[in-house]
Residue frames as a rotation matrix with the C-alpha (Angstrom) as fourth column:
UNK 1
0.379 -0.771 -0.511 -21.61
0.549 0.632 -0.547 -286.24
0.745 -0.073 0.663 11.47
UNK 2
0.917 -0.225 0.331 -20.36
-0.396 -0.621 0.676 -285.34
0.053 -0.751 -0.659 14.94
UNK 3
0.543 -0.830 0.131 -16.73
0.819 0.557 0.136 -285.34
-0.186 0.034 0.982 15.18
UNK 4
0.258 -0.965 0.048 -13.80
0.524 0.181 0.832 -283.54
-0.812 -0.189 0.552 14.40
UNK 5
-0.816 -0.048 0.576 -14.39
0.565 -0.278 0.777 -282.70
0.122 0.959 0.254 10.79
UNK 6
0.015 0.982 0.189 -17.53
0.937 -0.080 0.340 -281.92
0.349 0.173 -0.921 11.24
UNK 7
0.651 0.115 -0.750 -16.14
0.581 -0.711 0.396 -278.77
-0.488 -0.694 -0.529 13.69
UNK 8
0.776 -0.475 0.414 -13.73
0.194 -0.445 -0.874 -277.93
0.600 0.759 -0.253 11.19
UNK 9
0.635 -0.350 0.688 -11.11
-0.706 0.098 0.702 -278.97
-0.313 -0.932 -0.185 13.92
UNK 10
0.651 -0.431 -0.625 -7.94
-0.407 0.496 -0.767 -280.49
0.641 0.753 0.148 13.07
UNK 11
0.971 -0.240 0.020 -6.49
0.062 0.328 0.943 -282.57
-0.233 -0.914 0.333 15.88
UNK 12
0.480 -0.866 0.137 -3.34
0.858 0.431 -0.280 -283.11
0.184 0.252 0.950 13.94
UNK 13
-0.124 -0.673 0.729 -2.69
0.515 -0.672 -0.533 -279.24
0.848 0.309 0.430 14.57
UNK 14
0.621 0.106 0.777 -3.23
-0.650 -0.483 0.586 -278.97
0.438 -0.869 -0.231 18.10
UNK 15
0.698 -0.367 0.615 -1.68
-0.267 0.664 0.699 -282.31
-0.665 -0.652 0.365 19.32
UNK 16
0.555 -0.728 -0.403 1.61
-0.557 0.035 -0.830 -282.26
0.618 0.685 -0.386 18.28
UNK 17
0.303 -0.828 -0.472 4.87
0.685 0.533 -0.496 -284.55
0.663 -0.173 0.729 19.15
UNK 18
-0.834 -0.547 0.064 6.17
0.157 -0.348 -0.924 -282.05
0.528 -0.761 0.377 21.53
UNK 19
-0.074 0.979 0.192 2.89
-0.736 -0.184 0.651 -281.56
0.672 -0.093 0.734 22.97
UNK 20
0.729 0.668 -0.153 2.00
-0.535 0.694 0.482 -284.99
0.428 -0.270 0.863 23.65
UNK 21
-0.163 -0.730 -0.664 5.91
0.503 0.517 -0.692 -285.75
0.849 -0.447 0.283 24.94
UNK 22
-0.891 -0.102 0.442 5.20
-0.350 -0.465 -0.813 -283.49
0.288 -0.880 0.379 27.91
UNK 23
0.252 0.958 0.139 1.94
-0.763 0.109 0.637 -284.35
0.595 -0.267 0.758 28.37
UNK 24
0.901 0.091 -0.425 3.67
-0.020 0.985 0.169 -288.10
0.434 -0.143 0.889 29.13
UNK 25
-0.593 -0.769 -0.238 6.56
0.318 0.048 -0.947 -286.71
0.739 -0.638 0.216 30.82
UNK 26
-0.359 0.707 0.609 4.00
-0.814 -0.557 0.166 -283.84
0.457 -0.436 0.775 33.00
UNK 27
0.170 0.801 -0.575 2.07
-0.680 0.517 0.519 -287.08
0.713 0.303 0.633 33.46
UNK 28
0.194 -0.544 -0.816 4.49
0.598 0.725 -0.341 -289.68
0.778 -0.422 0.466 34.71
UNK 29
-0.730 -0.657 0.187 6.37
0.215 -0.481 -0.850 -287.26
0.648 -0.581 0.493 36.83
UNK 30
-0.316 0.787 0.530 2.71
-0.551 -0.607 0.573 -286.18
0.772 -0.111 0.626 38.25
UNK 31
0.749 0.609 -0.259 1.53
-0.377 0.714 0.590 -289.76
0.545 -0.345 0.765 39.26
UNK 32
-0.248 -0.885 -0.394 5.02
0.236 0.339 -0.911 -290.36
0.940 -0.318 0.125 40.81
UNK 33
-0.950 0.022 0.310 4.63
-0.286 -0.457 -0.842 -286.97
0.123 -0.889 0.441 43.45
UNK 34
0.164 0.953 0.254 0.59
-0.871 0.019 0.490 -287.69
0.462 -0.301 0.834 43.87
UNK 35
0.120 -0.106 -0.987 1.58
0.244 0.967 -0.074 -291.84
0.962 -0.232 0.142 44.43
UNK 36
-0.364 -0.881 -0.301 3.76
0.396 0.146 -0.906 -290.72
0.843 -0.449 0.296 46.93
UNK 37
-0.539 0.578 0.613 1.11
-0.744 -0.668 -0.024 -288.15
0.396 -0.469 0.789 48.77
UNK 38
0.255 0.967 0.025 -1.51
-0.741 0.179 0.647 -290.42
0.621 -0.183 0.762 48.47
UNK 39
0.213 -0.308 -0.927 0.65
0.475 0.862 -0.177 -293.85
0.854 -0.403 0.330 49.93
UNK 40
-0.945 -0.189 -0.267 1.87
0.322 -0.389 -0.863 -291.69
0.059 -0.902 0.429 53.62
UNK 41
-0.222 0.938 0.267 -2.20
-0.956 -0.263 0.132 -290.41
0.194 -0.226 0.955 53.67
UNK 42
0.465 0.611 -0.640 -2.91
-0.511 0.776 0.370 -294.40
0.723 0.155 0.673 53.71
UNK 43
-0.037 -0.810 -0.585 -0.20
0.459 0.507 -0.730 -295.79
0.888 -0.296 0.353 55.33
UNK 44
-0.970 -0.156 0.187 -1.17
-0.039 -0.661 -0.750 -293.16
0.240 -0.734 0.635 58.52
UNK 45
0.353 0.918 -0.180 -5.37
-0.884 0.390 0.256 -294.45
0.306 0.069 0.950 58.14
UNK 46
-0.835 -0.171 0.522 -6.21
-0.364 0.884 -0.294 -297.27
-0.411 -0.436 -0.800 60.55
UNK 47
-0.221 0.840 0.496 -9.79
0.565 0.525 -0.637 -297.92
-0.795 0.139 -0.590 58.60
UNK 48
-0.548 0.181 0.817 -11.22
0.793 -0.200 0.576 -296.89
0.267 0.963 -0.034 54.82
UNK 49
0.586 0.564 0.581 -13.53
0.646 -0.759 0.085 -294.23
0.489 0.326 -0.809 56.07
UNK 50
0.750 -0.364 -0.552 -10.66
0.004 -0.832 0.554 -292.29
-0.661 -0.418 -0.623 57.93
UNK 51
-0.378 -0.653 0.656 -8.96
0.722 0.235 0.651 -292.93
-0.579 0.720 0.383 54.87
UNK 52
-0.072 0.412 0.909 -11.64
0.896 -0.373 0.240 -291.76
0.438 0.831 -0.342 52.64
UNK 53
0.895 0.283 -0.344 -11.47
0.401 -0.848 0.347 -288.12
-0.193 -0.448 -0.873 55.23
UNK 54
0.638 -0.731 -0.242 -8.40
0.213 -0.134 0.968 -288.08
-0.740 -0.669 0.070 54.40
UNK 55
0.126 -0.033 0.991 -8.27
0.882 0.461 -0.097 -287.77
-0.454 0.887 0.088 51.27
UNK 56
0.836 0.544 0.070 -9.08
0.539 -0.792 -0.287 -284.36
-0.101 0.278 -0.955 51.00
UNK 57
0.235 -0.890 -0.392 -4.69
-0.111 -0.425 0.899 -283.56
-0.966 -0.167 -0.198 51.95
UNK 58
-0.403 -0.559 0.725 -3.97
0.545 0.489 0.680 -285.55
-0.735 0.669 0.108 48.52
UNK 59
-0.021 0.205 0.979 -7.02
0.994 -0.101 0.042 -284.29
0.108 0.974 -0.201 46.24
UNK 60
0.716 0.313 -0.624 -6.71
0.386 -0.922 -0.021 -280.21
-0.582 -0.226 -0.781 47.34
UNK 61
-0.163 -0.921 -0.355 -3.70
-0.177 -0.326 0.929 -279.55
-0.971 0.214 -0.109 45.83
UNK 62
-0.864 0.053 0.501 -4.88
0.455 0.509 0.731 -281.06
-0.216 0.859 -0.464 42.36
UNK 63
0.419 0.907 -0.046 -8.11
0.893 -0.421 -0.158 -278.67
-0.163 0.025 -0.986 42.75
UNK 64
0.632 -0.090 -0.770 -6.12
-0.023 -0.995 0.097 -275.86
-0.774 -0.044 -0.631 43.01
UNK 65
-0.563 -0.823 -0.078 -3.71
-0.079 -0.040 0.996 -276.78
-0.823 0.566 -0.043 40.53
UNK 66
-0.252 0.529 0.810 -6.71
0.956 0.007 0.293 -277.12
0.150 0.849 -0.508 37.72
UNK 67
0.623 0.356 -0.696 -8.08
0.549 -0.833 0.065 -273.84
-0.557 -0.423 -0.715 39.34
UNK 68
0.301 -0.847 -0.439 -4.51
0.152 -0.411 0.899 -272.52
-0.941 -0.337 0.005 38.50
UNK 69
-0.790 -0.502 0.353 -4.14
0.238 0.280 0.930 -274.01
-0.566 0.818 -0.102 34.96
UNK 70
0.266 0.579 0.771 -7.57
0.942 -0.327 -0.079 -271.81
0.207 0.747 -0.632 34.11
UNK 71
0.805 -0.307 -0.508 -5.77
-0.175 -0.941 0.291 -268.54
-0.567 -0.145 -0.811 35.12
UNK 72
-0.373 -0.885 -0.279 -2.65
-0.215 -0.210 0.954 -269.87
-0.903 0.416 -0.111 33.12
UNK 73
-0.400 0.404 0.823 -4.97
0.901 0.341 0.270 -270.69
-0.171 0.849 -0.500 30.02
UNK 74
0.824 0.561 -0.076 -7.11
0.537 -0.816 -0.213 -267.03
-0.181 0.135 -0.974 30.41
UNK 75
0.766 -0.602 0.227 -3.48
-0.639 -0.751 0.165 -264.82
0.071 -0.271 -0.960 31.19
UNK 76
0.861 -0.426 -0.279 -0.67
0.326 0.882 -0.341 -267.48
0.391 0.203 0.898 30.23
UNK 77
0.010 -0.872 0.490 2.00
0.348 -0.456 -0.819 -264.40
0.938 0.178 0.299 30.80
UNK 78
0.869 0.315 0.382 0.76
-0.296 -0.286 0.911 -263.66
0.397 -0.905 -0.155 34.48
UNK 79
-0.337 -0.915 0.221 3.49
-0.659 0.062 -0.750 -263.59
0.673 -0.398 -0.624 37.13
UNK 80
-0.088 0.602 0.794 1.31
-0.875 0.334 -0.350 -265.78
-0.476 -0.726 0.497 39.13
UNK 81
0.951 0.166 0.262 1.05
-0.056 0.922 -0.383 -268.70
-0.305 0.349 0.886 36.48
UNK 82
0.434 -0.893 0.118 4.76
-0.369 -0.296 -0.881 -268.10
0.822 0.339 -0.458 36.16
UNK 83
-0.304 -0.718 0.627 5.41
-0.914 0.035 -0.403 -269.14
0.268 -0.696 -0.667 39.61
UNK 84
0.386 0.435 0.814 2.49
-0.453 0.857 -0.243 -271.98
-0.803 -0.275 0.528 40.12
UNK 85
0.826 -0.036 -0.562 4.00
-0.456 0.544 -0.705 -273.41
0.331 0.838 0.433 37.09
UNK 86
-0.075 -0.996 -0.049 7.51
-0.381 0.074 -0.922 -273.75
0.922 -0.051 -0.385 39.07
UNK 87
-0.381 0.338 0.861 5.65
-0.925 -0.127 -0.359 -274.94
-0.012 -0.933 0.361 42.11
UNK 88
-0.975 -0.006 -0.221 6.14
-0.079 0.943 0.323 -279.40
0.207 0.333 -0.920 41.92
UNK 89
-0.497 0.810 0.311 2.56
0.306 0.499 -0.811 -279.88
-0.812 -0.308 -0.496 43.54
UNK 90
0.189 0.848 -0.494 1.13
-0.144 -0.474 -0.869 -277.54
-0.971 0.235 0.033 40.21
UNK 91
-0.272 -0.697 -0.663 3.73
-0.629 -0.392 0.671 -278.26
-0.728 0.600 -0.332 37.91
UNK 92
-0.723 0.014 0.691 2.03
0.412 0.811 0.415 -280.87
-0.555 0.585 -0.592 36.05
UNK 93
0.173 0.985 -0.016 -0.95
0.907 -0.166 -0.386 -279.39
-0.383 0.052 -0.922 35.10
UNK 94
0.406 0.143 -0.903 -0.07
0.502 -0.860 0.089 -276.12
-0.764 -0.489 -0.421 35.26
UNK 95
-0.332 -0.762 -0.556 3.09
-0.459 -0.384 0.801 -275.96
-0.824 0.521 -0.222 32.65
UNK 96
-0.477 0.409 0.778 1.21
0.815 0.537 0.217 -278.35
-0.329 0.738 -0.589 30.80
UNK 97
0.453 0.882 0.133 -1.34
0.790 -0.328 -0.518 -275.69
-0.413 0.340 -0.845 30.33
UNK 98
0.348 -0.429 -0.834 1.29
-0.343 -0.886 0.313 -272.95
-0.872 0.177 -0.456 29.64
UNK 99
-0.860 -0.499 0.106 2.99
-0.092 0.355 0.931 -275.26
-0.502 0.791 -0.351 26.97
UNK 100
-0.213 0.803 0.557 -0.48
0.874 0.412 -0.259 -276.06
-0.437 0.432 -0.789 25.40
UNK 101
0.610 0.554 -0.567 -1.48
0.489 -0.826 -0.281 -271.84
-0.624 -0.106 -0.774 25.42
UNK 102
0.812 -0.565 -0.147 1.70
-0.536 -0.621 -0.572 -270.16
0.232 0.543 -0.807 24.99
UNK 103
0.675 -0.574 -0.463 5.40
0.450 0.819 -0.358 -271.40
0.584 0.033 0.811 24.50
UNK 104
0.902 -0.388 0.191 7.25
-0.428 -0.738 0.521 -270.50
-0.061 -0.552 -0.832 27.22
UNK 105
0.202 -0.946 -0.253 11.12
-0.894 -0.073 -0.441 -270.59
0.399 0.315 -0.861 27.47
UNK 106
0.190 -0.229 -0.955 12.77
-0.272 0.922 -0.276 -274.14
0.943 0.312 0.113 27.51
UNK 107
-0.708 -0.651 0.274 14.87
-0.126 -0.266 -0.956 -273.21
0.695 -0.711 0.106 30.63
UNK 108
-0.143 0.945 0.295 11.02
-0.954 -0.210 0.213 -272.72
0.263 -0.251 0.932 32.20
UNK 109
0.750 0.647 -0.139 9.93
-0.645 0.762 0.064 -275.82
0.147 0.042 0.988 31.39
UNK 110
0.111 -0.706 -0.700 13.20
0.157 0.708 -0.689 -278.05
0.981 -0.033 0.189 31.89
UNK 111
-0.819 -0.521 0.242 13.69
-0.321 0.065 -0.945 -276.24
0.476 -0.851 -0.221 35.60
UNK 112
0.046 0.775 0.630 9.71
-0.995 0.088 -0.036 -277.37
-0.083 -0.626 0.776 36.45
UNK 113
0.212 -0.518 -0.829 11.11
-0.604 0.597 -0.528 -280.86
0.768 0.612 -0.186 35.43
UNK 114
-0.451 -0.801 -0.393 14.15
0.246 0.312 -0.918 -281.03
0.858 -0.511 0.057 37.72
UNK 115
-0.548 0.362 0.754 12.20
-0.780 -0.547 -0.304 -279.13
0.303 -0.755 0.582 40.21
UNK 116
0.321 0.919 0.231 9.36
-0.941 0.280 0.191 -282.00
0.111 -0.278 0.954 40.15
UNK 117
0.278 -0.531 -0.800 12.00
0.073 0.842 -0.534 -284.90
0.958 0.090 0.273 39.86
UNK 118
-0.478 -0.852 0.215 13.63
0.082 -0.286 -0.955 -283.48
0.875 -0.438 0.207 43.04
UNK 119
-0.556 0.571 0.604 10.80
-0.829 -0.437 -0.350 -283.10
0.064 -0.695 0.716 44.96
UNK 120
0.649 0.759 0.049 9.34
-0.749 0.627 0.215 -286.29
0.132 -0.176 0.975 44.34
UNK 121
0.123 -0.991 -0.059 12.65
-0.266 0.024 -0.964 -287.65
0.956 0.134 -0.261 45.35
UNK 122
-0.788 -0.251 0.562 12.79
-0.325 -0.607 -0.726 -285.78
0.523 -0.754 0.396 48.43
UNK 123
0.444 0.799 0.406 8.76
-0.880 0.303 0.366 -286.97
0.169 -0.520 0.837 49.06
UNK 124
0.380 0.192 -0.905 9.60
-0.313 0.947 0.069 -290.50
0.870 0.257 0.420 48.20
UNK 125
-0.541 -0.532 -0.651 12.64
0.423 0.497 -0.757 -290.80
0.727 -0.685 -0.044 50.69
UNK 126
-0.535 0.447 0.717 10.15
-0.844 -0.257 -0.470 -288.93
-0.025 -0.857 0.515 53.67
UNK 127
0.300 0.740 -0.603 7.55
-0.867 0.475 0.151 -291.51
0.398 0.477 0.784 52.19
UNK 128
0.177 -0.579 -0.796 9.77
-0.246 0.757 -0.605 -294.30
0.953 0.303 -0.008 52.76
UNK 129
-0.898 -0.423 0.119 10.82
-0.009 -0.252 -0.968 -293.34
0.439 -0.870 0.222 56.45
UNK 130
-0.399 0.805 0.439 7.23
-0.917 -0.341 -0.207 -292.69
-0.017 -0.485 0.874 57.16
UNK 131
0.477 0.809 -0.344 5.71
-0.754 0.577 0.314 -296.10
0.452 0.109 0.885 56.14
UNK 132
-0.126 -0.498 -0.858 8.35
-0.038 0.867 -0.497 -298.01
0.991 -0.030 -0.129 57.49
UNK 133
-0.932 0.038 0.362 7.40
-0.362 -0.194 -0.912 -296.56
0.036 -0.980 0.195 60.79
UNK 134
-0.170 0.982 0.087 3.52
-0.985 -0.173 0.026 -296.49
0.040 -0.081 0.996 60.45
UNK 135
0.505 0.383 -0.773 3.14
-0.427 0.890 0.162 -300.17
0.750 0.248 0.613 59.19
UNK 136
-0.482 -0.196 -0.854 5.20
0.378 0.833 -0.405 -301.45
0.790 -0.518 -0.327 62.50
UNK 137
-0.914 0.253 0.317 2.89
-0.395 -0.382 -0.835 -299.38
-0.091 -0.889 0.450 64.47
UNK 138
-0.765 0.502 -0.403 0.15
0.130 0.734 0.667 -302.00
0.630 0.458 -0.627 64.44
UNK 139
-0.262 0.837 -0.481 -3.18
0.856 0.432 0.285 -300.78
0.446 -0.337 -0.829 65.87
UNK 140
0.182 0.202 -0.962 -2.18
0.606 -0.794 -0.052 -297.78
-0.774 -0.574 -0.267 66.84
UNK 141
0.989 0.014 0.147 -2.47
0.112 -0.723 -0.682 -293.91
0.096 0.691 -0.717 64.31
UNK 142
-0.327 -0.943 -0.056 0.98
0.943 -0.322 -0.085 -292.47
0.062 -0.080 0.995 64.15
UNK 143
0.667 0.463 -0.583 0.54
0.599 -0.799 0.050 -288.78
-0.443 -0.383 -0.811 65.36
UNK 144
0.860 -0.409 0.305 2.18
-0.206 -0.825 -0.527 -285.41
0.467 0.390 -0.793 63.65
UNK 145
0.826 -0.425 0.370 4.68
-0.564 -0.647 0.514 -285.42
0.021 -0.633 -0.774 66.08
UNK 146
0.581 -0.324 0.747 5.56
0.170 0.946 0.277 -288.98
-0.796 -0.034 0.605 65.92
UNK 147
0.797 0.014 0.604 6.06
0.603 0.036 -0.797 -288.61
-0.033 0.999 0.021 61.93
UNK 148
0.709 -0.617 0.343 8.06
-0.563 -0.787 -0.252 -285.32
0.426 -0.014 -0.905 62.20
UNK 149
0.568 -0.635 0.524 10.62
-0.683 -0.008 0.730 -287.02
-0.459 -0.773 -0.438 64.29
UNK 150
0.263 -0.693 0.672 11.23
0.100 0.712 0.695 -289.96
-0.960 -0.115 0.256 62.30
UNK 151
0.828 -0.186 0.529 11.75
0.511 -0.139 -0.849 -287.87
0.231 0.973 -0.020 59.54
UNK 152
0.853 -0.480 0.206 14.14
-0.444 -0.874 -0.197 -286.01
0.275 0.077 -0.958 61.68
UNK 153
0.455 -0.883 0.112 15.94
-0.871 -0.416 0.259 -288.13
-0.182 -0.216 -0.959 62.39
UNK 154
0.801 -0.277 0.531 16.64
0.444 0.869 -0.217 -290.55
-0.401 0.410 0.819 59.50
């Protein structure tokens, strides 16, 4: 019998109600700031394979942030997984992995929260300003410079 029992592995005592509510806040709050990355990476792509090159802006950050969340699983108490945990692009993953390991202080984990609410906020309304440009710029890319401006000066 493969399974569960069979490892002498009790799921019920790893995956607990507080556990599995962050996971599904951590989660949501993730796919919000990644949405939001991944829609101004498209929305700046005039064809699927400079899309698919482009990809690499959206999925690097999510490499390093698993990267991150095995240094905060090996050395949970590191000052280094202390800050990537408070850092919105790592903070899913990351605090997830601290809350999973060791239990860090509420305060911790409520200010990567607000921190990742705020920031995907902050993307959403750049986000917003960007596509509304890009999508009336029919046929032509929108260039750095372009972008920067009409973010400066919604």
């Amino acid at each position: 019998m493969i399974g569960s029992e069979a490892a002498g592995l009790d799921l019920g005592l790893i995956l607990t109600g507080e556990l599995l509510f962050y996971f599904a806040l951590f989660f949501a709050l993730g796919y919000f700031l990644y949405s939001v990355l991944i829609a101004v990476i498209a929305v700046t792509c005039t064809s699927t394979e400079e899309l698919g090159h482009s990809m690499i802006i959206a999925a690097l950050p999510l490499v390093v942030a698993v990267m991150l969340a095995v240094t905060a699983i090996v050395n949970p108490s590191s000052e280094l997984t202390w800050v990537s945990s408070l850092v919105p692009p790592f903070t899913p993953i990351v605090m997830l992995a601290r809350i999973n390991v060791s239990a860090p202080p509420l305060w911790e984990v409520w200010l990567g929260v607000v921190l990742l609410i705020v920031t995907t906020v902050a993307a959403s309304w750049v986000a917003g300003n960007i596509c509304r440009y890009a999508l009336l710029m029919i046929g032509k890319r929108p260039t750095l410079p372009e972008l920067l401006r009409v973010v400066r000066t919604a």
